[in-house]
C-alpha positions in Angstrom: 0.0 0.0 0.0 1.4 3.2 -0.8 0.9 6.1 1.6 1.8 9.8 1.6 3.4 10.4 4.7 6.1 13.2 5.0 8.6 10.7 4.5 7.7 10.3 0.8 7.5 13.8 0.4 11.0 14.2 1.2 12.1 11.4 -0.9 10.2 12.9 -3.7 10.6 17.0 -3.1 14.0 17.4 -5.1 13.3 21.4 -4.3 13.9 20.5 -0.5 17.2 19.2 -1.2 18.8 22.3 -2.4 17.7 24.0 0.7 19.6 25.0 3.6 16.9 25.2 5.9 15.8 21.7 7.6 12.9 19.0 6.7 10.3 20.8 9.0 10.9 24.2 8.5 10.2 23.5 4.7 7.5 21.5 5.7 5.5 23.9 7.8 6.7 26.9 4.5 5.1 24.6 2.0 1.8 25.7 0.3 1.5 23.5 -3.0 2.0 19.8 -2.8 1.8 17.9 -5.8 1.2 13.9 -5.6 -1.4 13.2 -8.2 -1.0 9.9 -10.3 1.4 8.0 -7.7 -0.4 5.1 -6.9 -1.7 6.9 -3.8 -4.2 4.8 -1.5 -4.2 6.3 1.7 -3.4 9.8 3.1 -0.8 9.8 6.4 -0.4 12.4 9.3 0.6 15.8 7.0 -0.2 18.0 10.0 3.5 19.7 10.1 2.4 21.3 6.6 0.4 23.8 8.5 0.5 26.3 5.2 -0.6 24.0 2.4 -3.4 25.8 0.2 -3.4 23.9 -2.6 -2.8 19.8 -2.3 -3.3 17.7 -5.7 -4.0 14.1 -5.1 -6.0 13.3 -8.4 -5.4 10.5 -10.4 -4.1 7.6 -7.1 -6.3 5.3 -5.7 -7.7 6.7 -2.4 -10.5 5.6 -0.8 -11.3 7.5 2.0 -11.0 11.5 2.6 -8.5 11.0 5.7 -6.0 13.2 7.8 -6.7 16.5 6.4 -8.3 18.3 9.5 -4.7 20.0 10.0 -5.0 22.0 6.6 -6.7 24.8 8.1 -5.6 27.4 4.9 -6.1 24.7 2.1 -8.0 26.8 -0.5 -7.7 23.9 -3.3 -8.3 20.4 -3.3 -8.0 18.0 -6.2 -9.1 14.6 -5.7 -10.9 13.5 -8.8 -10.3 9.8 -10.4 -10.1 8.1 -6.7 -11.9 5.3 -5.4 -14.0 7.6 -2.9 -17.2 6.6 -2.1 -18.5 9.2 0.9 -17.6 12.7 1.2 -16.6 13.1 4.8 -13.4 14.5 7.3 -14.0 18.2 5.6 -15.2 20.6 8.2 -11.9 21.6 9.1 -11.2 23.3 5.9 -12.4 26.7 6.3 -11.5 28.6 4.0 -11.6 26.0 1.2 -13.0 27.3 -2.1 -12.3 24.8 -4.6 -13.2 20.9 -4.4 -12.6 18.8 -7.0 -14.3 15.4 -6.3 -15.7 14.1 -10.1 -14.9 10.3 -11.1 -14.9 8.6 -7.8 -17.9 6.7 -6.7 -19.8 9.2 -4.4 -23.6 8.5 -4.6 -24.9 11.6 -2.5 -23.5 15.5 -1.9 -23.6 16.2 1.7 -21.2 16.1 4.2 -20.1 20.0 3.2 -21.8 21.9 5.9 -19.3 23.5 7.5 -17.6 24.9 4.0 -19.0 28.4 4.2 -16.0 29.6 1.5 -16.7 27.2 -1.0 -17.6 28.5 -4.3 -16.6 25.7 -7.2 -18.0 22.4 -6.4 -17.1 19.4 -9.1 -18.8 16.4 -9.1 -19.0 14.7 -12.7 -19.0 11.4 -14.0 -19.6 9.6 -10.4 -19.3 5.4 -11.0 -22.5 4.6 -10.0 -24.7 1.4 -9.7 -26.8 0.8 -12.2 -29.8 2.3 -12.2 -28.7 5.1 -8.8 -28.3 9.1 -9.5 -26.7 11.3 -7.4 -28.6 12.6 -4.8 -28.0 15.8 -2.7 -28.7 16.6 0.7 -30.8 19.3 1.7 -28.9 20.8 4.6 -26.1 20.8 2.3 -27.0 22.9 0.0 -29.1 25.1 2.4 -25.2 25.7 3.6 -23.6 26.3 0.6 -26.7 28.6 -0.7 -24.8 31.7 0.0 -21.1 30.8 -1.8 -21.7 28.0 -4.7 -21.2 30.0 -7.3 -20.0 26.2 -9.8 -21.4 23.2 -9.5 -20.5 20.3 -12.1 -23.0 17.3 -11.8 -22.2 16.5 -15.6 -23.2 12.4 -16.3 -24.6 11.6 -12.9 -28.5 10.5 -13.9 -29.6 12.8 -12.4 -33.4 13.3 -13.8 -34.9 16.2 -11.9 -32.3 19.6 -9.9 -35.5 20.8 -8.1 -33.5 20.6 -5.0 -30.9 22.6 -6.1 -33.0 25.8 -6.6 -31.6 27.2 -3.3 -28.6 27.5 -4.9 -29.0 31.4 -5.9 -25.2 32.5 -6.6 -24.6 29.7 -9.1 -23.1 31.9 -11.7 -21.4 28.5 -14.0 -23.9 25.3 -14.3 -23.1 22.4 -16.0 -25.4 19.5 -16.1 -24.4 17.6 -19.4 -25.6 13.9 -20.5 -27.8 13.7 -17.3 -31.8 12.6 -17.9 -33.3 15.6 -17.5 -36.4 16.0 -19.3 -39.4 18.4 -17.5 -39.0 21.7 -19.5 -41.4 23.5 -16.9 -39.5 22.3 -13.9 -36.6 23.7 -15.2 -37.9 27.0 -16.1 -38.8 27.2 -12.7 -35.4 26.3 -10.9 -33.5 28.4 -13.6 -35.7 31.7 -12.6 -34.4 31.1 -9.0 -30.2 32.0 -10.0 -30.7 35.8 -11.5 -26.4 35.7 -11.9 -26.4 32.2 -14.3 -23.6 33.2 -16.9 -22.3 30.3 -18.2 -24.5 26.7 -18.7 -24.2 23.4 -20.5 -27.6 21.1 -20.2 -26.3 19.0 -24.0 -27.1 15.8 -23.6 -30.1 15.7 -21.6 -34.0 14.7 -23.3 -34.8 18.1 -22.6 -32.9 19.9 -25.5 -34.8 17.8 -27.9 -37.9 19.7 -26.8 -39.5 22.3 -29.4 -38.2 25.9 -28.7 -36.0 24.8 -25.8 -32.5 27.1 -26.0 -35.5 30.0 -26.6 -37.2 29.7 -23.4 -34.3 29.4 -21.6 -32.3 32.3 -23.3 -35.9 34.1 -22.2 -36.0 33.1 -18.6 -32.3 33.6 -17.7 -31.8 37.1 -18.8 -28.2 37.0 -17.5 -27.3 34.2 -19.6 -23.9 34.3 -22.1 -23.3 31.4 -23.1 -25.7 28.1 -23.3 -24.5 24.2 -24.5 -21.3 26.0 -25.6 -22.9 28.8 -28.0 -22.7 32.0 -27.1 -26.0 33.9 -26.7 -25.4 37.4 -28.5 -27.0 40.6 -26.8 -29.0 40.9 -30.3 -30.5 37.7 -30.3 -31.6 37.6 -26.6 -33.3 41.2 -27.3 -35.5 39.7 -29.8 -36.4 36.7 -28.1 -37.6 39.0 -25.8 -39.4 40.8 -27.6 -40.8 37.7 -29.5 -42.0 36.6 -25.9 -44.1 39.7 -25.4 -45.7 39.9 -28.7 -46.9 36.2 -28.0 -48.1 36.7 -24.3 -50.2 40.2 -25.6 -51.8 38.1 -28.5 -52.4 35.2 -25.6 -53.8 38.1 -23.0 -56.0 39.5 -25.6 -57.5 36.7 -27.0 -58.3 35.5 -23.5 -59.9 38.9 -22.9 -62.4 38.6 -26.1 -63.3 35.2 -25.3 -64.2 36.0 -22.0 -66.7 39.4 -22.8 -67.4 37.8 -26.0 -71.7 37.8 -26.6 -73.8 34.5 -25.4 -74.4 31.8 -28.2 -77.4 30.5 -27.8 -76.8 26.4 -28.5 -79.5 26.1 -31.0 -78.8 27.7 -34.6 -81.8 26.3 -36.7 -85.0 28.0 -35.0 -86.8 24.7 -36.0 -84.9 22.5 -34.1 -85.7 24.7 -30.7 -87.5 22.6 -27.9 -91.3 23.7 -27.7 -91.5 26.0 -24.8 -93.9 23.6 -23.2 -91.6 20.5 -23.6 -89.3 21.5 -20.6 -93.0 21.9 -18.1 -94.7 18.8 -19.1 -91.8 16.6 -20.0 -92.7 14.8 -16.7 -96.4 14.5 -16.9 -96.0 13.3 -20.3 -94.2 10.3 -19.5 -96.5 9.4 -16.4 -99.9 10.7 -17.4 -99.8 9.6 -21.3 -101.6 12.6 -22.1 -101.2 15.5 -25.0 -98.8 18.8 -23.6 -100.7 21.8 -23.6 -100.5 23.9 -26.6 -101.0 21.0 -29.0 -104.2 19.4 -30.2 -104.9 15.1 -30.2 -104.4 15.4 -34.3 -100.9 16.9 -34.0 -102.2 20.7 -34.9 -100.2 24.1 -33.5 -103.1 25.7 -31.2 -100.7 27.8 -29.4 -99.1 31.1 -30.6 -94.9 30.5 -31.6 -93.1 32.6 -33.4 -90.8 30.7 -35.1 -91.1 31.3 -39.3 -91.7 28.5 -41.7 -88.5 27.9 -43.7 -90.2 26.3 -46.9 -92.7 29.4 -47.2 -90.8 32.1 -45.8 -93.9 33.1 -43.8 -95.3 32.6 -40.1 -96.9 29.0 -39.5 -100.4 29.1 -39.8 -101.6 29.9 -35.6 -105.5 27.9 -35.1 -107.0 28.9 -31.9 -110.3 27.5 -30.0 -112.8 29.8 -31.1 -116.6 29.3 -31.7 -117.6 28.5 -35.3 -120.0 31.8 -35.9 -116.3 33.8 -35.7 -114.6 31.0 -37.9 -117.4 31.9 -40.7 -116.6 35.8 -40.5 -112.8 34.9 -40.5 -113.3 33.2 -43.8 -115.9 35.3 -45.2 -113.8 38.5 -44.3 -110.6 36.9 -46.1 -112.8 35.9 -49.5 -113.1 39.9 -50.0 
């Protein structure tokens, strides 16, 4: 097993040995150490390299974040293409601001809580079991709501980033070759960072859907560059203004439908109901007996104003009357 103890860093540091001063002294004056791709599994007491900021340790075969609680200055970690699997031992680093965690095998963001200085955050292309996604913790990113300003999640399977709407200093995102496919929900989490300048979403479901880069070129305002295309000042202008237009024509023709006049349901006078049928409906069915307004042989008694279509001319209108007035009616209409 290969461990970095201060013993391989003086068997390795060929600066050190054209130094006057001793071993510890250049310990505790060292700020960068550089130990990525050496077979690395297992990180040994460092705590004499009281300045380190900036520790690379990608590319080795570490399993377990270990030893670092000494490193009270480190502003940089490197870590990425390890065999990590939980992201834990990190409270100590204060004033951290980089962490650089992508190809290990972590299946949840958390453990970050005490990182109040961290703004870049790199996650990508976890190794995880079929079928997982990375997952995030709530009270993590509560924490680092108010100093993330980059987060990498790129090829996680990740299908939905509701959760990371608290997020509202992100100013870099990039979510590449995830599964991300609800257009709305990501309106709605992307109107929640007003500083987004730079993001890559290629490779998700979602940028196959009709009008995509416009809407989000609409909702993020702020937004320079999107999938690696740059979003000119002209053409976000006239998306804008293409927005408006549409949500005026919407908003009006909303308003006409709404005072627009009553249409009465039946457009052919004929085929109106009677204005009896509605009355007697019921005593029809259970009293088998002609509805007012309509003789036994089928003739109109009752006055209706509705015109005869084939004559152009009111029905003719028969009411009960005695048959002394019938003759007069007939007699008056032969002169």
């Amino acid at each position: 097993m290969v461990r970095l103890t201060t013993d391989l860093i003086a068997k390795s540091c060929n600066h050190f040995k054209h130094r006057r001063s001793s071993f510890p002294q250049y310990l505790k004056k060292l700020t960068h150490l550089n130990f990525s791709n050496k077979n690395i599994e297992e990180i040994d007491d460092l705590s004499m390299c009281q300045n380190l900021t900036v520790l690379y340790l990608y590319d080795n075969n570490i399993t377990r974040i270990c030893n670092l609680g000494f490193a009270s200055n480190l502003s940089h970690l490197y870590m990425q293409n390890n065999n990590i699997s939980h992201i834990e031992n990190l409270s100590g680093l204060k004033k951290l601001s980089k962490l650089y965690l992508g190809g290990n095998s972590i299946t949840v963001l958390e453990g970050l809580e005490e990182l109040v200085e961290l703004e870049e955050l790199h996650l990508e292309g976890q190794r995880l079991p079929c079928g997982e996604k990375l997952l995030f913790d709530p009270r993590t990113l509560l924490c680092l709501a108010e100093c993330l300003t980059v987060l990498n999640i790129n090829k996680n399977n990740i299908d939905e980033i509701r959760d990371l709407a608290v997020l509202k200093k992100l100013t870099h995102f990039f979510a590449a070759e995830n599964q991300l496919q609800d257009m709305q929900e990501l309106e709605e989490v992307l109107s929640q960072w007003p500083q987004l300048r730079r993001m890559d979403l290629s490779g998700n479901p979602v940028c196959c859907k009709p009008k995509y880069r416009d809407n989000l070129i609409t909702v993020c305002l702020g937004l320079d560059e999107l999938d690696g295309k740059e979003i000119t000042e002209l053409s976000r202008q006239f998306l804008i203004n293409w927005k408006a237009s549409r949500e005026a024509k919407k908003k009006l023709k909303d308003e006409r439908i709404m005072s627009g006049p009553f249409t009465y349901p039946f457009t052919d006078l004929n085929m109106a109901p009677h204005p009896s049928y509605n009355d007697d409906h019921a005593n029809f069915l259970d009293q088998k007996k002609p509805l007012e307004g309509w003789r036994s042989n089928g003739e109109v008694c009752s006055e209706h104003p509705l015109l005869d279509r084939r004559r152009m001319r009111p029905r003719n209108v028969k009411m009960a009357v005695s048959t002394g007035l019938l003759r007069d009616v007939d007699d008056s209409a032969n002169v």
